[in-house]
C-alpha positions in Angstrom: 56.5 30.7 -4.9 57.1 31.9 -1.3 53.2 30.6 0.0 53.4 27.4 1.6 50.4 25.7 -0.7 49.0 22.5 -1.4 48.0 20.8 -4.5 48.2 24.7 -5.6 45.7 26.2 -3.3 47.4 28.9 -0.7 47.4 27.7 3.1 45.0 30.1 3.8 42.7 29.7 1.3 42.5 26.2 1.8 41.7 26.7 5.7 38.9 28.9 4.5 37.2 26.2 2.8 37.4 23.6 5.5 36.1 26.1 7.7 33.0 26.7 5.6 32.7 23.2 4.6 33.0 21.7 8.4 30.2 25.2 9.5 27.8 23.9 6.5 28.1 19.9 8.0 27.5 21.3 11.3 24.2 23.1 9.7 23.0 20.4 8.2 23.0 18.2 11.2 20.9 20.6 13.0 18.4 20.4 10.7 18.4 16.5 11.3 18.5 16.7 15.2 14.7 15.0 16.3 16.1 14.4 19.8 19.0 14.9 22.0 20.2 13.3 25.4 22.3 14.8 28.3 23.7 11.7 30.2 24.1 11.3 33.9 27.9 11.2 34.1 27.8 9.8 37.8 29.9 7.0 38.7 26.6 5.4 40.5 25.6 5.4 36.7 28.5 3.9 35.5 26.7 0.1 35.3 23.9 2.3 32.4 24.3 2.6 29.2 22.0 5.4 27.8 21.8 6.3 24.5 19.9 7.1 21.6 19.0 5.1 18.4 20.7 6.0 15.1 17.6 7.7 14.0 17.0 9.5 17.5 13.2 8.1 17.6 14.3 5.4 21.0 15.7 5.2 23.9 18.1 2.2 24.3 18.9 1.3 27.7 21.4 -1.7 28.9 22.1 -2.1 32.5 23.9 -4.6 34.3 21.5 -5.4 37.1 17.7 -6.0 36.1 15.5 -3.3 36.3 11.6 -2.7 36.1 10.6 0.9 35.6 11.3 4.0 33.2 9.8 7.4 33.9 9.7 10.5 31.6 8.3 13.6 33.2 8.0 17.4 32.4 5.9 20.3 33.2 2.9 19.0 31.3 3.5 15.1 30.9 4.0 11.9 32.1 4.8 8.7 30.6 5.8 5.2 32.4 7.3 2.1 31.1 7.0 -0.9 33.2 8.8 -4.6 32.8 7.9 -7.4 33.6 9.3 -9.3 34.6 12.6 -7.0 35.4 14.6 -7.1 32.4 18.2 -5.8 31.9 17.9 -4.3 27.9 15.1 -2.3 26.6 14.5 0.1 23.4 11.7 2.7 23.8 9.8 4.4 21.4 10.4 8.5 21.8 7.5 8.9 19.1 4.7 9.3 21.6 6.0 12.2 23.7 5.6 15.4 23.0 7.9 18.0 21.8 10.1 19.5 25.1 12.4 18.4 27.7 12.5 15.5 29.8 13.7 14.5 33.2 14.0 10.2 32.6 14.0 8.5 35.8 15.4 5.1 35.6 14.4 2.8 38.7 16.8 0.1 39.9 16.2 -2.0 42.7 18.7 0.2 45.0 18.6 3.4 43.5 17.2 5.6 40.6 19.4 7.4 37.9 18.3 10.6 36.7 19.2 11.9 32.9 17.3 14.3 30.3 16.4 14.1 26.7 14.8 16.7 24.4 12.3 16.2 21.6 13.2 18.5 19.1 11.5 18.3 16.5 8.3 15.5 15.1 9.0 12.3 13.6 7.3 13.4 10.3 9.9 12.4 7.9 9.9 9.7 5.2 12.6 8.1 3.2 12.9 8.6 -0.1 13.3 5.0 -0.4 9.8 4.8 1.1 8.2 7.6 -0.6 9.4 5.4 -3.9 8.1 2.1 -2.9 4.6 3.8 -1.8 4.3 5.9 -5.3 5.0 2.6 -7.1 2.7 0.5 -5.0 0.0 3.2 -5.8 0.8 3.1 -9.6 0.3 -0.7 -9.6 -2.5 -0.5 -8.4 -3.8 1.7 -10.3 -3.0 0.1 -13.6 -4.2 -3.2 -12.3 -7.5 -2.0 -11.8 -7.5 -0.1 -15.1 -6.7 -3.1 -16.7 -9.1 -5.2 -14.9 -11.9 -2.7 -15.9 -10.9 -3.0 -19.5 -11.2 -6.6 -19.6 -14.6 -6.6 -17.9 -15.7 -4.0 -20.5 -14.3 -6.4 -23.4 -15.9 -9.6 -21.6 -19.3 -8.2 -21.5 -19.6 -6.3 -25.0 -18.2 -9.9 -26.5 -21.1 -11.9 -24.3 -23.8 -9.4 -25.3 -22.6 -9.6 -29.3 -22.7 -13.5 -28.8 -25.8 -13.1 -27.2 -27.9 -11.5 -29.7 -26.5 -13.9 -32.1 -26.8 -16.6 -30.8 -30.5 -16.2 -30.1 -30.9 -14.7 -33.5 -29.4 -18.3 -35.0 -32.0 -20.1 -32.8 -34.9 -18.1 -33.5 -34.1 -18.7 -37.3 -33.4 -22.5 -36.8 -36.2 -22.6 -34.7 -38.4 -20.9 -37.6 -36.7 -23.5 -40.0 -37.6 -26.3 -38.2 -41.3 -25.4 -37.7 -41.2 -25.3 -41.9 -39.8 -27.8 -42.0 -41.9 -30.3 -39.4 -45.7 -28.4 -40.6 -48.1 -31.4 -41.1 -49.4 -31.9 -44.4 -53.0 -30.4 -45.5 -56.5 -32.9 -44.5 -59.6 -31.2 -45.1 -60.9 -33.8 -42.6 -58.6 -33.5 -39.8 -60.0 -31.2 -37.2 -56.8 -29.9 -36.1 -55.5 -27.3 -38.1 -52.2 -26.6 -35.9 -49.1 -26.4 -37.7 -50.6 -28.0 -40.8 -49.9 -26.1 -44.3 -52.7 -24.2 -46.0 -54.7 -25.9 -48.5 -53.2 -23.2 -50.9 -49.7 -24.3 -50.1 -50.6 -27.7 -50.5 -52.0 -27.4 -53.8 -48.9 -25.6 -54.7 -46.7 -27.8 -53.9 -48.4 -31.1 -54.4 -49.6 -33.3 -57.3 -53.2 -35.0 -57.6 -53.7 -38.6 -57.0 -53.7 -38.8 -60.9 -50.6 -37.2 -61.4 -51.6 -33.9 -62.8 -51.3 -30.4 -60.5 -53.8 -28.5 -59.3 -54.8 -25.8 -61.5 -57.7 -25.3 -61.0 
């Protein structure tokens, strides 16, 4: 073996592969590039620190001295942030300025510092974390009032079954206890209301001397 090789790949091969893998990392972070910032390298703006968030949608600013005012400013827009009072930290939402490029003026009480950002691209994106959370939150819901439904459905065919019977069960006890409570038969009282026929009396009743009527 006259290659110079590592863990069995030749030199060259393996410089190959770095090469593609560090061009295909260098891809894929241009494809998550939302906003970029070109700092003012002055030494007048040493005292500010001006960078971006992690996820490139603020502005974080941290001066030494206080200051009150932040101006962005292209060709077609203009936004201003003022403090107050004066203040010597601040984090600003990129989110509300259109896509393009951006003079920033930062106002000092002695001077004004000058740098540029670009909005790439929209702050459309969601986690997938997010996208998760907001599927399962959905799906909750969604059973919840399914299963909700399914009671009230149960609830009210069981209340209308118990319903009907139960008013069937009165009506009959109510027929038993007007049988039960019907006045015997007088042929001289007036009132004929809920008193038994004479028929029915006779049939069920004896004559003062004992014997039924047959006749």
């Amino acid at each position: 073996m006259n290659k110079l090789t590592i863990l069995g790949v030749p030199i060259h091969r393996l410089c190959v592969i770095v090469m593609f893998l560090l061009m295909s990392s260098t891809v894929f972070a241009q494809e998550e590039t939302y906003t970029t910032i070109r700092k003012n390298v002055n030494p007048l703006a040493f005292d500010l620190d001006h960078n971006l968030s992690s996820t490139q949608d603020s502005l974080v600013l941290e001066n030494k001295y206080l200051f009150k005012k932040i101006r962005f400013l292209n060709k077609t827009t203009e936004k201003v942030f003022e403090f107050k009072p004066a203040v010597k930290r601040v984090k600003i939402p990129l989110d509300e300025l259109p896509l393009g490029n951006y003079t920033v003026m930062f106002y000092q009480a002695d001077k004004i510092i000058v740098f540029q950002i670009d909005r790439i691209l929209p702050f459309d994106y969601k986690s997938a974390l997010d996208t998760r959370v907001a599927l399962n939150d959905e799906l909750i819901k969604k059973t919840a009032n399914a299963a909700m439904a399914d009671i009230i459905n149960h609830a009210l065919d069981y209340d209308s079954a118990n319903l009907s019977l139960t008013v069937a069960n009165a009506d009959n006890g109510f027929e038993t206890f007007q049988t039960r409570t019907k006045r015997a038969y007088n042929i001289s009282d007036p009132n004929r209301s809920n008193m038994i026929s004479r028929t029915e009396y006779r049939r069920t009743h004896l004559r003062p001397n004992g014997k039924p009527y047959t006749d």
